[in-house]
C-alpha positions in Angstrom: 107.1 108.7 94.6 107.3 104.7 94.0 104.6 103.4 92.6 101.2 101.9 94.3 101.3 98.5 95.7 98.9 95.5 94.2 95.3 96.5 95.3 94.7 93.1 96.7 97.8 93.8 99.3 97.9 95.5 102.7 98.7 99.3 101.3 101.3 101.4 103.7 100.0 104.7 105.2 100.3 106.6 108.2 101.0 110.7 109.6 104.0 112.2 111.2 106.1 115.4 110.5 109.1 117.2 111.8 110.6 120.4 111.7 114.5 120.4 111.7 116.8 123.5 111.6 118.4 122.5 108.6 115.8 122.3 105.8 116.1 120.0 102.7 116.3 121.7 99.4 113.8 119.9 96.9 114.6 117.1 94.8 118.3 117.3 95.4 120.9 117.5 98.0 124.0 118.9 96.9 125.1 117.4 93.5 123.1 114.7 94.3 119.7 113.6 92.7 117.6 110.9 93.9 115.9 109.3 90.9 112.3 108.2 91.4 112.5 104.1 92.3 109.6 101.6 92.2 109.2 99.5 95.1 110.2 102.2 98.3 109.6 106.2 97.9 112.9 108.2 98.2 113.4 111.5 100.3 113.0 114.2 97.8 110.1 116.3 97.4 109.0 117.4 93.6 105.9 117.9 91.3 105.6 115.0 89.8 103.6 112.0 88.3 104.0 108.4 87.6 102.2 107.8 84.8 101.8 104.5 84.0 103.3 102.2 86.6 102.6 98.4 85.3 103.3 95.2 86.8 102.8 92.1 85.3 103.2 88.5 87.6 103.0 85.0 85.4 102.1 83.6 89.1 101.4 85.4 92.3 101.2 84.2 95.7 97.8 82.7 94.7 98.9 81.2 91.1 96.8 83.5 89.3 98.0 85.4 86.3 98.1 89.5 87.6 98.4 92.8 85.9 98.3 96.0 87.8 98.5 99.3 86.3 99.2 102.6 88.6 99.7 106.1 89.2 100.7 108.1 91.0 100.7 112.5 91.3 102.8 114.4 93.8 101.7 118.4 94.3 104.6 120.0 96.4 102.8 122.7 98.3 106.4 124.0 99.7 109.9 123.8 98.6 110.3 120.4 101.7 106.6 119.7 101.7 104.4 117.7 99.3 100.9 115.8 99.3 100.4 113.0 96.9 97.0 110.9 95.6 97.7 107.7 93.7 95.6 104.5 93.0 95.5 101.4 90.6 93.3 98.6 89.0 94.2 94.8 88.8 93.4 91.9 86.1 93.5 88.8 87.5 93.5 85.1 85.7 91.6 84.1 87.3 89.8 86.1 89.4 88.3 88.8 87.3 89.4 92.7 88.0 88.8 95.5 89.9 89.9 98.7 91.6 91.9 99.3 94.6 91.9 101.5 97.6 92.6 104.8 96.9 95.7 106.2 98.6 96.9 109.5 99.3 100.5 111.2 101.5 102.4 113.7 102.7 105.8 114.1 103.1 107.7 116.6 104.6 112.0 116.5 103.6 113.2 117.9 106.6 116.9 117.4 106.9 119.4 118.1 104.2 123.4 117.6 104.5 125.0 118.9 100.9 128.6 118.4 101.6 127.4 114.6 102.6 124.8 114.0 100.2 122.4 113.0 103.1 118.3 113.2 102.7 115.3 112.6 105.1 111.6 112.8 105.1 108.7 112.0 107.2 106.0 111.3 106.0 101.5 110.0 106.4 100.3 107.6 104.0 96.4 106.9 104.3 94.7 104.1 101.9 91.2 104.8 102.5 89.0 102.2 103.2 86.1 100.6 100.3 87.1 103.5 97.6 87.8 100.7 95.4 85.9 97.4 93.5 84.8 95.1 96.6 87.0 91.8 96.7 89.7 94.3 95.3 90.1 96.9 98.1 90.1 96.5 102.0 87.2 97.2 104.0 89.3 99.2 106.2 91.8 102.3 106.4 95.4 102.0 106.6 97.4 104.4 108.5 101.4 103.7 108.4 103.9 106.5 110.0 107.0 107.0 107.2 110.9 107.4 106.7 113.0 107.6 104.1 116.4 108.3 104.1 118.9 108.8 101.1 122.8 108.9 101.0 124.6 109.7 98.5 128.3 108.5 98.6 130.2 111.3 96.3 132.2 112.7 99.6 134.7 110.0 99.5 138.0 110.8 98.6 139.2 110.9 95.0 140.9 108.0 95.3 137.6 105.7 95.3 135.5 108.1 92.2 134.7 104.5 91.2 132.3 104.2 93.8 131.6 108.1 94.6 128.2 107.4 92.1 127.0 105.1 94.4 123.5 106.4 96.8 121.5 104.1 99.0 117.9 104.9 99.7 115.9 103.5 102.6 112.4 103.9 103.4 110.7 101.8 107.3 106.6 102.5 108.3 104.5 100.6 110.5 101.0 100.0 108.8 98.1 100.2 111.3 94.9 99.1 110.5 91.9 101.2 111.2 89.8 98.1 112.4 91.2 95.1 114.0 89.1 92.9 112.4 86.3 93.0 110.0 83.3 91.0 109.0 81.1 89.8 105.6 78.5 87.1 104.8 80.4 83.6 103.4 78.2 81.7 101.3 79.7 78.6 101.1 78.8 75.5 98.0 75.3 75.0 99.1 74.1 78.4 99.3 74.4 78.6 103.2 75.1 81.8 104.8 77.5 82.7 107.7 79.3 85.4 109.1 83.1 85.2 108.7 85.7 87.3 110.5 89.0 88.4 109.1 91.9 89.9 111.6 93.6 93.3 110.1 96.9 92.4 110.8 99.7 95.4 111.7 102.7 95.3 109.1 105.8 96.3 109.3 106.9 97.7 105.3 111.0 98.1 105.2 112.9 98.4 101.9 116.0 99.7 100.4 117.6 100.4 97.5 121.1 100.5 96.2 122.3 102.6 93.2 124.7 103.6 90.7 124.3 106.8 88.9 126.3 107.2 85.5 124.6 110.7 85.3 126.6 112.0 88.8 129.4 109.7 87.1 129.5 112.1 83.8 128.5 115.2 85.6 130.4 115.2 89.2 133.7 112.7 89.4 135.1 113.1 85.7 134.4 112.0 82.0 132.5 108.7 80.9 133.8 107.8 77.4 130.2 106.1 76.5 127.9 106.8 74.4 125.6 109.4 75.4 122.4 106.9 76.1 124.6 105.4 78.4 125.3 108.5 80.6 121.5 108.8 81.2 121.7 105.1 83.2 120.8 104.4 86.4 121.4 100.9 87.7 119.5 99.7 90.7 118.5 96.6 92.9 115.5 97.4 95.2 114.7 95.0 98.1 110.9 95.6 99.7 109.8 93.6 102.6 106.6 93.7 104.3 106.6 91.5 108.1 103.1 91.2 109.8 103.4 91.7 113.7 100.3 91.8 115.2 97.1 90.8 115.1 98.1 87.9 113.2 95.1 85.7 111.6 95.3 81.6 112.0 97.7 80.4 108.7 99.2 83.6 108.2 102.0 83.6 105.3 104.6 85.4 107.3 106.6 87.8 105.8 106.8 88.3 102.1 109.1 90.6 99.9 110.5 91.1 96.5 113.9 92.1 95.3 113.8 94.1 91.7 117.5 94.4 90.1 116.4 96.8 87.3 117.8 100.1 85.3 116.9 103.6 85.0 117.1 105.8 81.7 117.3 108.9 83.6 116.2 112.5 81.4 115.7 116.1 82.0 112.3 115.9 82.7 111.3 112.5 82.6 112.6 109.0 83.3 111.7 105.3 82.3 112.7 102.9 84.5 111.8 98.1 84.0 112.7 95.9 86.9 112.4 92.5 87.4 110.3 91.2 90.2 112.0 88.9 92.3 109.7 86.9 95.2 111.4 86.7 98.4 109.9 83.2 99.3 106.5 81.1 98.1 104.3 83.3 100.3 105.4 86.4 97.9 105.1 85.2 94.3 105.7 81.9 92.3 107.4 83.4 89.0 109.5 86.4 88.6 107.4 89.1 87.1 108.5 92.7 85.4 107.6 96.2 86.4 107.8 99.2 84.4 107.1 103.2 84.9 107.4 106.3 83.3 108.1 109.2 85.2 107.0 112.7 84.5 109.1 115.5 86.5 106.6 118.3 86.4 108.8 120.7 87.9 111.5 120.1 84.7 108.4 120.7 82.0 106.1 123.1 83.6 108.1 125.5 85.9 106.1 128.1 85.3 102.8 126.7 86.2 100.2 125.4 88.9 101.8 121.4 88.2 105.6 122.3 88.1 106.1 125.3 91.2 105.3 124.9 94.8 101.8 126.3 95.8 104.0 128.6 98.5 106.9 129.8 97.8 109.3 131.8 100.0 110.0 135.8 99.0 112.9 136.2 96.5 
């Protein structure tokens, strides 16, 4: 899974799963492998852990100096279905640091197409509500409803291998507030007490991300004449965009978004991936930060044991 937002923004969450009759097989669809990516989650379910995710902004929306590190751990309980726990702390310049909300998923993968190299998943995202350093955690539970969708674009025709490693990967939730507003004591410069209401706004998160696999390049349309690091490469631009719609509080930034042009080194069992950070507008950043993560695919190291295999597997 991507990694954790910033604590001090809205997190996504929410429940929903489907059955379909054609099930998804786990972590790839036909000869197609969806690589872990940073800012959106991707469709595949694996054992897995993110371990660390850091993000460092020169500026953020409030011109303070921020560095988040994250993680993230996905259990697959079947071959489609997965629950995941992930959090992260923030240092702020200033503005001291802190904890954020802890937040945990599911996701079920419920439709696989091999011969098209097509993925979805549903999925419920919950960031749970004071589990984190006050001032660095809401006061209040997120619940956000997920999909994510990947598609691969090796079916088409010989003629066009140049762009047969391409995939796309989308992911679109609706973050829901569990309180529509919520209340503290503001002491203001003179030591006077008041009660202050903030409005929980609803937020629409949307992303994609476009990609070009030199891996399925060596392995699936014919022979790269590289070096050998360089068949491990992913390249990627992510684009993550989060749009308040309801519940709007007075002076409201609007929508806010990043887009992270970045690579991928790409391994058996593990990958390392460094994007640039991108703000969409004023409201989402003042300086183009950097994120990086290292990826652990449990299910390459340990297959054998409680972290790498699914806690139910079907008869052999």
């Amino acid at each position: 899974m991507s990694a954790a937002p910033a604590p001090m923004r809205l997190a996504a969450a929410g429940a929903a799963i489907l059955w379909s009759a054609t099930t998804a097989q786990a972590g790839d669809c036909g000869e197609r492998t969806f690589p872990n990516t940073l800012a959106i989650d991707e469709p595949s379910v694996n054992d897995e852990i993110s371990l660390p995710t850091l993000t460092y902004l020169a500026k953020n929306a409030d011109g303070a100096r921020e560095l988040d590190a994250a993680f993230n751990w996905t259990k697959a309980v079947t071959e489609n279905l997965g629950v995941s726990i992930g959090g992260g702390k923030a240092w702020l310049k200033p503005g001291g640091n802190g904890w954020g909300n802890l937040d945990t998923a599911v996701k079920y993968s419920f439709f696989c197409d091999p011969s098209h190299e097509f993925m979805a998943a549903l999925g419920a995202d919950v960031n749970w509500a004071n589990t984190g350093t006050p001032g660095f955690s809401n006061p209040f539970s997120t619940y956000t409803p997920l999909l994510d969708i990947g598609k691969g674009f090796g079916d088409l025709p010989t003629s066009l291998d140049v762009l047969r490693p391409l995939a796309v990967t989308a992911e679109f939730g609706v973050a829901i507030p569990s309180e529509g507003h919520t209340t503290s004591i503001v002491v203001d410069r003179l030591g006077d007490r008041s009660l202050g209401v903030a409005l929980n706004p609803t937020v629409i998160n949307a992303g994609f991300a476009v990609q070009y696999s030199l891996p399925y390049l060596s392995a699936s349309v014919g022979r790269v004449d590289a070096p050998d690091v360089v068949k491990h490469l992913i390249l990627i631009t992510e684009f993550s965009f989060q749009i308040p719609v309801g519940n709007l509080p007075r002076g409201a930034k609007g929508a806010t978004g990043t887009i992270q042009p970045g690579i991928i080194y790409s391994a058996d069992a593990w990958q390392l991936a460094v994007e640039a950070v991108i703000p969409a507008n004023a409201a989402s950043g003042r300086q183009v930060g950097v994120i990086g993560e290292l990826h652990f695919f449990l299910d390459e190291m340990v297959p054998n044991s409680f972290l790498g295999r699914p806690l139910f597997r079907p008869p052999s």
